[in-house]
C-alpha positions in Angstrom: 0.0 0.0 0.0 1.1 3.9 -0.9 0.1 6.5 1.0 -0.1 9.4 -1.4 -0.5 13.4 -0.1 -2.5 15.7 -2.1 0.3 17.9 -3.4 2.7 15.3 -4.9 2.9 15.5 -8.7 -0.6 13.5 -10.3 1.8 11.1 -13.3 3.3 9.1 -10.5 3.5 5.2 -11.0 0.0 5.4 -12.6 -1.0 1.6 -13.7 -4.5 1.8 -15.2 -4.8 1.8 -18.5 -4.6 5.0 -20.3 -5.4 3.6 -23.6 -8.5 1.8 -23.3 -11.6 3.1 -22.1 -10.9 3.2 -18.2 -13.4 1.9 -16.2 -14.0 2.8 -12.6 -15.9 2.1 -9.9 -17.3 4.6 -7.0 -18.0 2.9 -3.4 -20.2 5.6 -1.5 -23.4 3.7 0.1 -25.3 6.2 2.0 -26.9 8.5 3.1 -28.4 10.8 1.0 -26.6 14.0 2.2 -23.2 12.3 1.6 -24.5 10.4 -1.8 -25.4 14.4 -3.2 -21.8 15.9 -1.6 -20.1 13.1 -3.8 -21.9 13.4 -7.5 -19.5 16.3 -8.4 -16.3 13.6 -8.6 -18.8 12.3 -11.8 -18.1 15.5 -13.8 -14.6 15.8 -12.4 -14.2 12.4 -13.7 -15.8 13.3 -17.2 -13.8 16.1 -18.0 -10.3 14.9 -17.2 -11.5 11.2 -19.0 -14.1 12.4 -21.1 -14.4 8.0 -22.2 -13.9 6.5 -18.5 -17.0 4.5 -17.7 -18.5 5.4 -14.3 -20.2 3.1 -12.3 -20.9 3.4 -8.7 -22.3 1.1 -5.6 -24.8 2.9 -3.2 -27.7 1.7 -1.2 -30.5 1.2 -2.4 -32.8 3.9 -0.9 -30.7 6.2 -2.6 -30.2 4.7 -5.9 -32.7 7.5 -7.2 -30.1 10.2 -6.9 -27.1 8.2 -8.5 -29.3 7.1 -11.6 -30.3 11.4 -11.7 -26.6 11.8 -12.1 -25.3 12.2 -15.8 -22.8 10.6 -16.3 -22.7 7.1 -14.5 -22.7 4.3 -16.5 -24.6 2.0 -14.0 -26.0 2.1 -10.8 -25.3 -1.0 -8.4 -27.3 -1.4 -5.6 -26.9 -3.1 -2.0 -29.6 -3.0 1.0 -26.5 -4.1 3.6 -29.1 -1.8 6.5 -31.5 -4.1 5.6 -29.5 -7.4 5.0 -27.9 -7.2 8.6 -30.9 -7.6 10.7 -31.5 -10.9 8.7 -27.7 -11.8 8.1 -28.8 -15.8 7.7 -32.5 -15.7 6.5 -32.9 -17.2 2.9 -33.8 -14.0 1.6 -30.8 -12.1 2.6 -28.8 -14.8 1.1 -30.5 -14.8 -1.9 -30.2 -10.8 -2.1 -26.5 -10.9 -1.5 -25.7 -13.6 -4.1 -27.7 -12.0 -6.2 -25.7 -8.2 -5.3 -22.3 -9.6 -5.4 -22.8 -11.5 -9.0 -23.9 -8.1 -10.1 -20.6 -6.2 -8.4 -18.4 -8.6 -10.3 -19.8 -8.6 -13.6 -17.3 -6.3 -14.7 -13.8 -6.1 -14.5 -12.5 -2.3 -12.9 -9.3 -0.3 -13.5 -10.0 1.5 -10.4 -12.1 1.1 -7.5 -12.4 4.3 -5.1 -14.3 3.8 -1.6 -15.4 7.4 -0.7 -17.4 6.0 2.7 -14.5 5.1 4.3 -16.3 2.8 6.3 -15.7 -1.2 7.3 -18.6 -2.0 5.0 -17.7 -0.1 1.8 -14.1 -1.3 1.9 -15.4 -5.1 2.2 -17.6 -4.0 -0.7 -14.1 -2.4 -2.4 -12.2 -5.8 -1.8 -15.2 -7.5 -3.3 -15.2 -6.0 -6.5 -13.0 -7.5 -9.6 -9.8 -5.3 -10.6 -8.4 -5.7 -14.0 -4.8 -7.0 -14.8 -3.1 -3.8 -13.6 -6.2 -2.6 -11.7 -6.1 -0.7 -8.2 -8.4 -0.2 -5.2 -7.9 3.6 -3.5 -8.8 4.7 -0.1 -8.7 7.5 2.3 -5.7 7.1 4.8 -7.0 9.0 7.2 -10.3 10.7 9.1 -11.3 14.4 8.5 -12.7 17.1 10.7 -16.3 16.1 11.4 -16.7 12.6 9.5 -17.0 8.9 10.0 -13.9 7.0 9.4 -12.8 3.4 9.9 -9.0 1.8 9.6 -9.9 -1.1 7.3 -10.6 1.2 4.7 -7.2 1.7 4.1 -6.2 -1.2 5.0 -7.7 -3.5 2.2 -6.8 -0.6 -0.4 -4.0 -0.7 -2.6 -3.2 2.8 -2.1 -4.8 5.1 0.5 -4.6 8.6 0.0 -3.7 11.4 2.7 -6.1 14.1 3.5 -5.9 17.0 5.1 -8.1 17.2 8.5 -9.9 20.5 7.7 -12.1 19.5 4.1 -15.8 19.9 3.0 -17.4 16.8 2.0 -17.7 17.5 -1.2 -13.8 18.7 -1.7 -12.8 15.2 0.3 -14.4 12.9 -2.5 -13.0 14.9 -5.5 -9.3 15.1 -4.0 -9.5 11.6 -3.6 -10.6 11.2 -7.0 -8.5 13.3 -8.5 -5.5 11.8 -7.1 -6.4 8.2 -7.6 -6.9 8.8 -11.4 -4.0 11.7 -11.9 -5.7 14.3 -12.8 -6.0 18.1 -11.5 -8.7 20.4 -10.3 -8.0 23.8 -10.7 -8.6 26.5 -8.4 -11.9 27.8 -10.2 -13.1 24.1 -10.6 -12.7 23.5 -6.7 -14.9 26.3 -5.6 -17.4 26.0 -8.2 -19.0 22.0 -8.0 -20.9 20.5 -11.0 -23.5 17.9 -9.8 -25.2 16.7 -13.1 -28.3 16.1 -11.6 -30.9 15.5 -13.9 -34.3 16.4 -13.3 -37.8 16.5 -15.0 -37.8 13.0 -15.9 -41.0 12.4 -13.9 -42.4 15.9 -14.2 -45.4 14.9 -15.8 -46.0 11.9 -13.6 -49.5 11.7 -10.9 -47.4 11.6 -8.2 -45.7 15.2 -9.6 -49.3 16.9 -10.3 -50.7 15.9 -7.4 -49.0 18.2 -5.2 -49.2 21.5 -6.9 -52.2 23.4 -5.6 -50.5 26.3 -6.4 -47.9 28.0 -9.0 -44.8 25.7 -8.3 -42.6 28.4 -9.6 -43.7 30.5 -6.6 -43.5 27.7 -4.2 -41.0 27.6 -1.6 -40.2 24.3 0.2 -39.4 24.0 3.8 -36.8 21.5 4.7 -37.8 21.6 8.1 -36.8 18.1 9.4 -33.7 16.3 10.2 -33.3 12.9 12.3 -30.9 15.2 14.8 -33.0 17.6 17.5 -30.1 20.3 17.9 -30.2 20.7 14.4 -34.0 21.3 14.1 -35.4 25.6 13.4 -38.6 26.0 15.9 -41.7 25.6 14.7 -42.2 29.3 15.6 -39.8 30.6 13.5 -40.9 28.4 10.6 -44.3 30.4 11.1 -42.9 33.5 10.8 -40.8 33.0 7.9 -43.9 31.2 5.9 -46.4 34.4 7.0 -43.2 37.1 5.1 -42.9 34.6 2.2 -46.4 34.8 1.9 -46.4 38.4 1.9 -44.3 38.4 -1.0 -46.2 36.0 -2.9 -44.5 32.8 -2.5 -46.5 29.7 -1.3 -44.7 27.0 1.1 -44.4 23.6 0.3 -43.4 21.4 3.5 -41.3 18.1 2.9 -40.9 14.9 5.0 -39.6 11.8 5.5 -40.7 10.4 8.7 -43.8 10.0 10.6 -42.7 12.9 13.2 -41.4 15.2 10.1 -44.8 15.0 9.1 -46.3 15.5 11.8 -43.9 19.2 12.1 -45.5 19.9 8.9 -49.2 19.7 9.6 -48.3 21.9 12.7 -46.4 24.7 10.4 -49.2 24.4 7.4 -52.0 24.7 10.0 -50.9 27.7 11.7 -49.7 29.0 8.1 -53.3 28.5 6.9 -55.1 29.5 9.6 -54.0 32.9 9.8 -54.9 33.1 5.7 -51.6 31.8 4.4 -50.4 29.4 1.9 -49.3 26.2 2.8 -49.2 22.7 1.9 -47.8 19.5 3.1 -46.4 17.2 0.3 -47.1 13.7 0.5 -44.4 11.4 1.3 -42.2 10.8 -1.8 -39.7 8.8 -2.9 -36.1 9.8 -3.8 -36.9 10.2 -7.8 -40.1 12.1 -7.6 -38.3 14.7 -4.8 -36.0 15.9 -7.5 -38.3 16.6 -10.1 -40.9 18.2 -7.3 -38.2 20.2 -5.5 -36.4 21.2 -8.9 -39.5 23.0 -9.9 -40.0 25.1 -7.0 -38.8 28.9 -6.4 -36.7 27.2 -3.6 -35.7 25.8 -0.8 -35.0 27.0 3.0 -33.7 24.2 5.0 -31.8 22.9 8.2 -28.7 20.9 7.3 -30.5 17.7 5.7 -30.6 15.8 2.5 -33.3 17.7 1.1 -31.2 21.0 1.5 -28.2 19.7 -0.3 -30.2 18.4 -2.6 -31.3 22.0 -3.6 -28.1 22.9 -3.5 -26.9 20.2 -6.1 -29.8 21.2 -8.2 -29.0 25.0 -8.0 -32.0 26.5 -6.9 -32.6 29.5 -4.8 -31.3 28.0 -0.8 -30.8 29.1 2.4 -30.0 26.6 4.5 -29.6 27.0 8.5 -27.2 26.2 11.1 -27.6 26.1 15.3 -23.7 25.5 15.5 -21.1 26.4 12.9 -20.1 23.4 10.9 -21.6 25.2 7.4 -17.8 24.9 6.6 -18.1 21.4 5.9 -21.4 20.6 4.7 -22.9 23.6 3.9 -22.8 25.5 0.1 -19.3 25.5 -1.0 -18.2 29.2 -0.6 -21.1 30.4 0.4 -20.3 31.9 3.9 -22.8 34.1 5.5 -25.0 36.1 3.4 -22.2 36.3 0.5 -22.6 38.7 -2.1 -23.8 37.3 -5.1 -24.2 33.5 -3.3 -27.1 30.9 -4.9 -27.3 29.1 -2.0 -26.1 30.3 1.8 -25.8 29.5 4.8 -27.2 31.2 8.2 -25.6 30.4 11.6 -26.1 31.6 14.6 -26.9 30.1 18.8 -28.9 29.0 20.0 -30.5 29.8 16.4 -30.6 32.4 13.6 -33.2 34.2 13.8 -36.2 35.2 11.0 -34.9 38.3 9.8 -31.4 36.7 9.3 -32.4 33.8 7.5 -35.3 36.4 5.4 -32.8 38.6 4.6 -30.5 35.3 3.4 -33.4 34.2 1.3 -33.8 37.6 -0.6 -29.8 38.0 -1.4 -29.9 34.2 -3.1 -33.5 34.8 -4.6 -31.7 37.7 -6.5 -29.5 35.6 -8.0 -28.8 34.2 -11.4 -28.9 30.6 -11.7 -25.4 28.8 -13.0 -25.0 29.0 -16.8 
């Protein structure tokens, strides 16, 4: 194994075939924050090997967003959340013969887990390398993520990080120095996601959600499994009543039964004062995108659904009860940055409506990303 630091030269001992259409497989499983923060490595990929052949293994409840992404070749998908609490029932063995014939139908010039987990580097070792084939890994933790030794251990070469990365800059460095190539400085602070939407726009599931002018619909990305990340009801209130004001209706997401539950307590007090507010069924992964991409918007707490409005460059704000925005927030973005898409608020115990109003009208201003 090498251990390689991000500012050695990128034509060093490379042994995957530069000839040939190279063919390369991603490892990042879950969740769906961390599946969006990784689809920019796809264009990165594409434009330094405009011919490489993407594929990628994620779970299955987030296949949705991976098969959105233009770009990857195939999607391979695992249920390992669900396989474990059955590991010896017939139908989990079944399921994982089935998932590992699949993994191993091909034959890969380089394998890159971006998880760095136990369970995506078993994955990693699983998977079939070509003659001069080579598995890559992160060597080390960063600030703020989940990291586990094996990950390096059963790679070939395991690539040093620096502790102080965003998620999204973490998968692309590790990228681009597994496959030699080199971001430049404007590329770095400008991510391309390639996520595709509208493919279901016309679908039942799509129309029947819009009682009102989607294009002046704002979505509330209210929920997140974590309490101390959570905006108070109040404040949701409040914001809904001054988007109102300006004509924007609020759409409210969820994905639990106690999300949903937050938004039939924000529409009803939106609505019973004379506003407009809806709660969205729940929906899956696919129908999100196409929903959420034809919206004015999106304010959110530091979810999925917020970073998925980021990778589809709409309007954002999205808020923060404790300042880790430098990692998982909108690359650049800072606080209330001049001429910034998609923000980020923080504050403590929690920003408060005018801040996060005032954040929505400086990224409503904005043009969207040619």
């Amino acid at each position: 194994m090498h251990c390689f630091r991000l500012n050695d030269t990128y034509n060093c001992r490379l042994n995957i075939k530069t000839a040939d259409r190279l063919k390369i497989l991603l490892v990042k499983l879950s969740s769906l924050g961390d599946v969006l923060h990784t689809l920019p490595v796809v264009n990165d990929i594409k434009t330094a090997l405009p011919d490489a052949q993407i594929d990628w293994v994620v779970e299955a409840a987030f296949a949705g967003v991976v098969r959105r992404c233009e770009g990857v070749n195939k999607v391979i998908t695992c249920e390992l959340r669900k396989w474990r609490k059955a590991l010896l029932s017939p139908e989990t063995r079944q399921a994982w013969g089935a998932f590992t014939a699949d993994l191993q139908r091909e034959t890969y010039d380089a394998v890159i887990d971006l998880q760095g987990l136990t369970k995506s580097a078993v994955l990693s070792k699983l998977a079939k390398l070509s003659s001069t084939g080579k598995r890559y890994a992160m060597a080390n933790r960063t600030d703020g993520s989940s990291y586990e030794a094996p990950t390096r251990w059963l790679a070939d070469e395991a690539i040093q990080l620096a502790p102080h990365l965003h998620a999204v800059q973490r998968a692309r460095l590790v990228c681009a120095q597994a496959l030699r190539y080199k971001l430049t400085e404007n590329a770095i602070f400008t991510p391309k996601y390639r996520l595709l939407a509208g493919v279901n726009i016309a679908s039942t599931a799509i129309n029947s959600i819009a009682k009102f002018d989607e294009k002046k619909t704002v979505v509330f990305a209210h929920g997140s499994s974590r309490e101390d990340k959570l905006w108070p009801v109040s404040h949701w209130v409040a914001l809904g009543h001054r988007l109102n004001a300006a004509g924007f209706g609020v759409a409210l997401a969820h994905g639990s039964a106690a999300e949903e539950q937050r938004s039939q307590d924000i529409a009803s007090q939106l609505n019973q004062d004379k506003g407009t507010a809806e709660v969205w069924p729940r929906l899956g992964i696919d129908v999100l995108v196409d929903a959420i991409a034809g919206t004015a918007g999106v304010v959110g707490v530091d979810s999925g659904l917020s970073h998925m409005a980021v990778a589809l460059d709409l309007p954002h704000v999205q808020i923060y009860n404790f300042d880790t925005a430098w990692r998982t927030g909108p690359i650049g973005s800072g606080d209330l940055k001049v001429g910034a898409r998609q923000v980020s608020v923080f504050a403590q115990p929690a920003p408060s409506v005018d801040a996060v109003w005032q954040a929505w009208l400086a990224a409503n201003s904005v043009s969207s990303q040619p």
